[in-house]
ROKOLFI-341065 format. One line per 8 residues: number of its first residue (from 1); their letters; for each residue x, y, z of C-alpha. Coordinates in steps of 0.2 Angstrom, whole numbers, always signed. Example, Ala and Ser with C-alpha at 12.3 -4.5 7.8 and 13.67 -1.06 7.14 Angstrom:
// residues 2
1 = AS = +62/-22/+39; +68/-5/+36
// end
This chain:
// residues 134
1 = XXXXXXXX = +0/+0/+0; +7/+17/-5; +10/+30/+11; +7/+45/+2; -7/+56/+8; -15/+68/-5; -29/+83/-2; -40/+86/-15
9 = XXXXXXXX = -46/+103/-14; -61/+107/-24; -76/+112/-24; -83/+100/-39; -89/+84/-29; -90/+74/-45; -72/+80/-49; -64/+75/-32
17 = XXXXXXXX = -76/+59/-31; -68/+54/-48; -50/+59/-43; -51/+51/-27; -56/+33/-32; -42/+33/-47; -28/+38/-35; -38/+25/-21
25 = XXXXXXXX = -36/+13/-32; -16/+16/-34; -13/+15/-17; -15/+34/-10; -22/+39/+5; -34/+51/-2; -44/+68/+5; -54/+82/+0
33 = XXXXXXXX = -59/+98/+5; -69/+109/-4; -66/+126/-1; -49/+134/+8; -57/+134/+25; -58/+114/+25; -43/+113/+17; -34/+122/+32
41 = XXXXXXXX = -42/+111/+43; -37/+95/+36; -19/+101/+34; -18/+105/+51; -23/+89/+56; -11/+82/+43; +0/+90/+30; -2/+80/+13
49 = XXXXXXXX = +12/+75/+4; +2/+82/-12; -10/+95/-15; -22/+94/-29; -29/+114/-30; -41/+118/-40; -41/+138/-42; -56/+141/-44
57 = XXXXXXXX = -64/+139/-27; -74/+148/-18; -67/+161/-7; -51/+161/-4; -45/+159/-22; -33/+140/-24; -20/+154/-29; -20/+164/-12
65 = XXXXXXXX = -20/+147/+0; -4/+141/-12; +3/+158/-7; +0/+155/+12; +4/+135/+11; +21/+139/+3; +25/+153/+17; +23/+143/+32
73 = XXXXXXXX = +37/+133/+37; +26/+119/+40; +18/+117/+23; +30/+122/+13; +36/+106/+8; +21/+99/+0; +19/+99/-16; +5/+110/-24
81 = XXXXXXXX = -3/+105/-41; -13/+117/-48; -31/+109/-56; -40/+120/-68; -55/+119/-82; -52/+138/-86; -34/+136/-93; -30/+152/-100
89 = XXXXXXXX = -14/+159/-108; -5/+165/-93; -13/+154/-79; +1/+141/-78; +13/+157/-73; +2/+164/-62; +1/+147/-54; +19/+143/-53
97 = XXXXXXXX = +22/+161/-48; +9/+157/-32; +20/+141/-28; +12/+128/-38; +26/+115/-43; +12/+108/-56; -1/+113/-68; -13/+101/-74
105 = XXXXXXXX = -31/+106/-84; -49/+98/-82; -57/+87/-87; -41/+76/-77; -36/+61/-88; -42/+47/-77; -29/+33/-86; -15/+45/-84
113 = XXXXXXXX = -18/+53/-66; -12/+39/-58; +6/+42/-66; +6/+58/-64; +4/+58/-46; +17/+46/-47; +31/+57/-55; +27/+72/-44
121 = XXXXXXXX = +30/+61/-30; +49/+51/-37; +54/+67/-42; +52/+77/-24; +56/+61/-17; +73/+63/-29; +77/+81/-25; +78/+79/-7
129 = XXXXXX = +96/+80/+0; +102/+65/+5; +109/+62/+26; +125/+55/+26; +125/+38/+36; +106/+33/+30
// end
């Protein structure tokens, strides 16, 4: 069984229903939240290896909670992958710029998300400094 814990933040219940059971089904300890004030709750019960944020939520904007997320010390490790169905040109920037360390558009590719979650995680896992004598 994979470790990993994921939040889905999103406001779309048939979105995170569908994202959750594919990444269920691969092994991830999955959660959801649906707007920024559930999502700080969950986090402060357990911060997530990955974030899935949509951007569009209501609120607090999935752009401003990757701003705060990636100025605490305690979050700023996780990794934040931006979901959107409004890809413009210029959203992926703004995203990164917000913090995001990926960008991936609506409707999500279920044979694929899997994978993808996947490669986000070996590559984190893979730019961590290694400790001498482990």
């Amino acid at each position: 069984m994979n470790s990993k814990h994921i939040l889905i933040i999103d406001d779309n219940d048939m979105n995170v229903r569908l994202i959750s059971f594919v990444l269920t089904s691969e092994g991830y300890q999955v959660h959801s939240a649906g707007d920024a004030t559930a999502a700080m709750a969950a986090i402060a019960r357990q911060v997530p290896d990955l974030i899935l944020m949509d951007l569009q939520l209501p609120g607090l904007s999935g752009l401003e909670l990757t701003r705060r997320l990636k100025a605490d010390p305690k979050t700023r490790g996780a990794l934040i992958i931006a979901i959107t169905a409004y890809a413009m040109i210029g959203d992926e920037s703004k995203a990164r710029a917000a913090g995001c360390d990926g960008y991936l558009t609506k409707p999500i590719d279920t044979s694929t998300i899997g994978g993808v979650i996947g490669s986000y995680l070996s590559k984190a896992a893979s730019d961590q400094p290694s400790i001498a004598g482990t």
